[in-house]
C-alpha positions in Angstrom: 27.8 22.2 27.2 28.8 18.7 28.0 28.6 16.3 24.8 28.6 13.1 26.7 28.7 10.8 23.7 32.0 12.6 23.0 33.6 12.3 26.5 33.1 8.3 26.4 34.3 8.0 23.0 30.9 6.3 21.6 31.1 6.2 17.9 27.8 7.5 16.4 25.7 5.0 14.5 24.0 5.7 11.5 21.3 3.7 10.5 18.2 3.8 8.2 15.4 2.7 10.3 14.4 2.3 14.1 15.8 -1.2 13.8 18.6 -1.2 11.1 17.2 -4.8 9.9 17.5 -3.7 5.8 14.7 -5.7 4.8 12.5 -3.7 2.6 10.4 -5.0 0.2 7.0 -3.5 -1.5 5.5 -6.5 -1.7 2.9 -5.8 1.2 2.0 -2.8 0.0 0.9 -4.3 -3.6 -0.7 -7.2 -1.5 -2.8 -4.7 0.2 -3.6 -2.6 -3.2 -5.0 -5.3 -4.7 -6.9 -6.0 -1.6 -8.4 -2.5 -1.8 -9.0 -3.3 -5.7 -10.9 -6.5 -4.9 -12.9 -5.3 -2.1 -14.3 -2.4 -4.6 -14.8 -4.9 -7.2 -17.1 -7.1 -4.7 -18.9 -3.8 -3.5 -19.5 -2.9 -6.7 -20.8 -6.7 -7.3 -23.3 -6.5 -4.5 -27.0 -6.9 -5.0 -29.0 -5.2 -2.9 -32.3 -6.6 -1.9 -35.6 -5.1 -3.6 -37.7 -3.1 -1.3 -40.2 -6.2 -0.5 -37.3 -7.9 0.5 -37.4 -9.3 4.2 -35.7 -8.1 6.6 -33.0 -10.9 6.9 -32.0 -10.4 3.4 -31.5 -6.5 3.9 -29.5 -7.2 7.4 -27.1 -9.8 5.5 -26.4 -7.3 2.4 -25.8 -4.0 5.0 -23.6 -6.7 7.3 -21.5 -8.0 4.0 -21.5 -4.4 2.4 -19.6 -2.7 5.6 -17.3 -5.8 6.0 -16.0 -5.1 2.4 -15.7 -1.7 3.5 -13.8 -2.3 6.5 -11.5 -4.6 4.8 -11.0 -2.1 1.7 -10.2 1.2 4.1 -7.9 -1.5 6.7 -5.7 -2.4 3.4 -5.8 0.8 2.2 -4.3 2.3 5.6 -1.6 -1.2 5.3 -0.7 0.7 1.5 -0.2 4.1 2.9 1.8 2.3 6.0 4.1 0.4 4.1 4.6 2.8 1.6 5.8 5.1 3.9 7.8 3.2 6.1 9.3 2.5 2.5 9.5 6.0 1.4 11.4 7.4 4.8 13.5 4.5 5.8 15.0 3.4 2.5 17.9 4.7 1.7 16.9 4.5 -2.3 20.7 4.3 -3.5 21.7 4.1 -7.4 17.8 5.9 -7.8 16.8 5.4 -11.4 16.9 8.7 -12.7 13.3 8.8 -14.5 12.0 7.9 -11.3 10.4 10.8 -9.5 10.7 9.4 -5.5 9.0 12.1 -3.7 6.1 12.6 -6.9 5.3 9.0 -7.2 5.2 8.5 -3.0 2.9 11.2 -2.7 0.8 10.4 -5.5 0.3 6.6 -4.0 -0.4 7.8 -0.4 -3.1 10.0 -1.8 -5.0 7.9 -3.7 -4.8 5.3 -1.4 -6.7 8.1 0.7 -9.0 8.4 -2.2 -9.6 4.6 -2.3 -10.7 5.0 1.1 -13.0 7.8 0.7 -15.3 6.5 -2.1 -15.7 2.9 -4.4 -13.8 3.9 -7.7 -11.8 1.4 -9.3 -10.9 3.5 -11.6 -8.6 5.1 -8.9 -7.6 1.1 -6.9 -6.6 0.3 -10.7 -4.2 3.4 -10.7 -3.0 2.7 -6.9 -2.0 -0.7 -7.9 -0.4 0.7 -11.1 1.7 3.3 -8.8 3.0 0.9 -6.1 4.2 -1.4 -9.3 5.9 1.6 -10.7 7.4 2.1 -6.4 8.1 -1.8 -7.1 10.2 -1.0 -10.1 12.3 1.6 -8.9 13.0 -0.3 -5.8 14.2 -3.0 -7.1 16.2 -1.3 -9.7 18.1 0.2 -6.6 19.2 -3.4 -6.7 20.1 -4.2 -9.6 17.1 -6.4 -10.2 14.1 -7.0 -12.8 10.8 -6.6 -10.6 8.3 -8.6 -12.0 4.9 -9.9 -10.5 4.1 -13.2 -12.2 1.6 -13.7 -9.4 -0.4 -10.9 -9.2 -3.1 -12.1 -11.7 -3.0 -15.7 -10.0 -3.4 -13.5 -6.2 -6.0 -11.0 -7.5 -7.8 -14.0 -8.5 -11.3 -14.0 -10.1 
């Protein structure tokens, strides 16, 4: 068979992503848990109107209700994207060796699934927790501290 790559002498390039850019940062995809976290937090917060209420009143709380929805399954899809654009495109060099990659990536993807399949916030407070742990072991790959002194400040009240 005729390697044609060999024939014109094309050296083979190796690369990490579809577009070698090497800028990787988790920051989107803990931007987009605590956006699932918040949403369930305001759906949680909703009052729905009593059965004498008018009709206007039970229109505006389905029309609210399904926006927080929509917004919470959106940023829970962004999680799950990020994560695994992280996950397979990273080449995770000097991994820290408590740091289970495969475990903690498959545990995150699923329970952003779960955050998408019901209102517990129980399970958006553990998503957050394990894209911080991702955080940490990515940035320990570079030699850095992660930290997110803004995360209260973002999550907001």
């Amino acid at each position: 068979m005729f390697n044609l790559l060999a024939w014109l002498r094309v050296p083979v390039a190796q690369a990490h992503c579809d577009i070698p850019c090497g800028i990787y940062d988790p920051i989107a995809a803990k931007i987009a848990a605590q956006t699932v976290q918040k949403m369930v937090l305001r759906i949680q917060a909703l009052e729905p109107p009593g059965p004498s209420g008018d009709a206007a009143a039970r229109h505006a709380f389905i029309n609210t209700q399904s926006r927080y929805v929509r917004v919470k399954d959106e940023h829970a899809e962004i999680v799950k994207k990020e994560l695994s654009i992280l996950w397979a495109d990273y080449g995770w060099p000097n991994l820290p060796a408590d740091f289970d990659l495969h475990g903690t990536f498959n545990a995150a993807l699923k329970l952003a699934g779960r955050c998408k399949q019901g209102v517990d916030m129980a399970a958006c407070e553990e998503l957050v927790e394990t894209v911080d742990r991702v955080a940490t072991a990515f940035w320990a790959t570079k030699n850095v501290t992660y930290s997110d002194p803004n995360a209260a400040a973002r999550y907001g009240s």
